[in-house]
C-alpha positions in Angstrom: 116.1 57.0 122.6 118.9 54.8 120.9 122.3 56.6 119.6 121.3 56.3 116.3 118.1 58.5 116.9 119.7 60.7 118.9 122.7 61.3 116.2 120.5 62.0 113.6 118.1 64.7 116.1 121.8 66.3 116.8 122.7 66.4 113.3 119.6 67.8 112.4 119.4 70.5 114.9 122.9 71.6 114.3 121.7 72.7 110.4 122.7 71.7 106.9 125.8 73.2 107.0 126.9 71.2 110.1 125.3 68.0 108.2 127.3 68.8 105.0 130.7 69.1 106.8 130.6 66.0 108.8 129.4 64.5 105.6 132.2 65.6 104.0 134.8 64.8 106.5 133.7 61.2 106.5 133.5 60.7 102.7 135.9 63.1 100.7 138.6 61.6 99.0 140.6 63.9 99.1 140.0 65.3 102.2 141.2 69.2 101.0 140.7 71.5 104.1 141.4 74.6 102.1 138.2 73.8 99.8 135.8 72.8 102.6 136.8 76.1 103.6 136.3 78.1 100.2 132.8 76.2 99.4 131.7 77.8 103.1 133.3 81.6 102.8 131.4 84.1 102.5 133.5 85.8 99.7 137.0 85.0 97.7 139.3 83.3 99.9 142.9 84.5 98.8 144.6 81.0 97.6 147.6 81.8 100.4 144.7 81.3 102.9 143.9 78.0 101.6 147.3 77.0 100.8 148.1 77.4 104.6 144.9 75.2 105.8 146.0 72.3 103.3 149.6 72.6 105.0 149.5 70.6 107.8 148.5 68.3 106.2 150.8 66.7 103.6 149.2 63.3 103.3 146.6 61.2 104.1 147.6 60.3 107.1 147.8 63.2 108.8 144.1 63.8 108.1 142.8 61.4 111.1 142.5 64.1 113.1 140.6 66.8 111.1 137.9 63.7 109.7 137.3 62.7 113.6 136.6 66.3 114.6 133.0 66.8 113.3 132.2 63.2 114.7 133.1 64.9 118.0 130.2 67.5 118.0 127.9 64.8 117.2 129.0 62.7 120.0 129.3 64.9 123.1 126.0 66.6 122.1 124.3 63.5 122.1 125.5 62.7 126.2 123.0 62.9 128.8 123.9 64.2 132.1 
């Protein structure tokens, strides 16, 4: 099976939320933590609590990290042993 195939069979079997967020992640711009959080919640989230998962994050820059984390999923649960 080529990566390709096997990325989209991950992505599929991990559900449309997991497909959404590594959407997201990849094509946001901004790239707002705090509101990939409150489009997910179950209820209100208080805006202190999203304030504080847009904090480490000042810029751009500092977002590297948090888009390459869904990717991450995808690729680990797409090895073979």
């Amino acid at each position: 099976m080529s990566r390709a195939r096997q990325m989209t069979v991950t992505r599929a079997a991990m559900g449309p939320f997991f497909v959404k967020w590594l959407q997201l992640s990849q094509r946001a711009h901004p790239f707002e933590p705090g509101a990939t959080v409150a489009r997910n919640a179950v209820g209100d989230v208080d805006s202190a609590v999203l304030a504080a998962y847009n904090a480490p994050f000042p810029d751009e820059s500092y977002l590297a990290a948090a888009r390459q984390f869904p990717t991450d999923f995808v690729a680990a649960s797409s090895m073979t042993a």
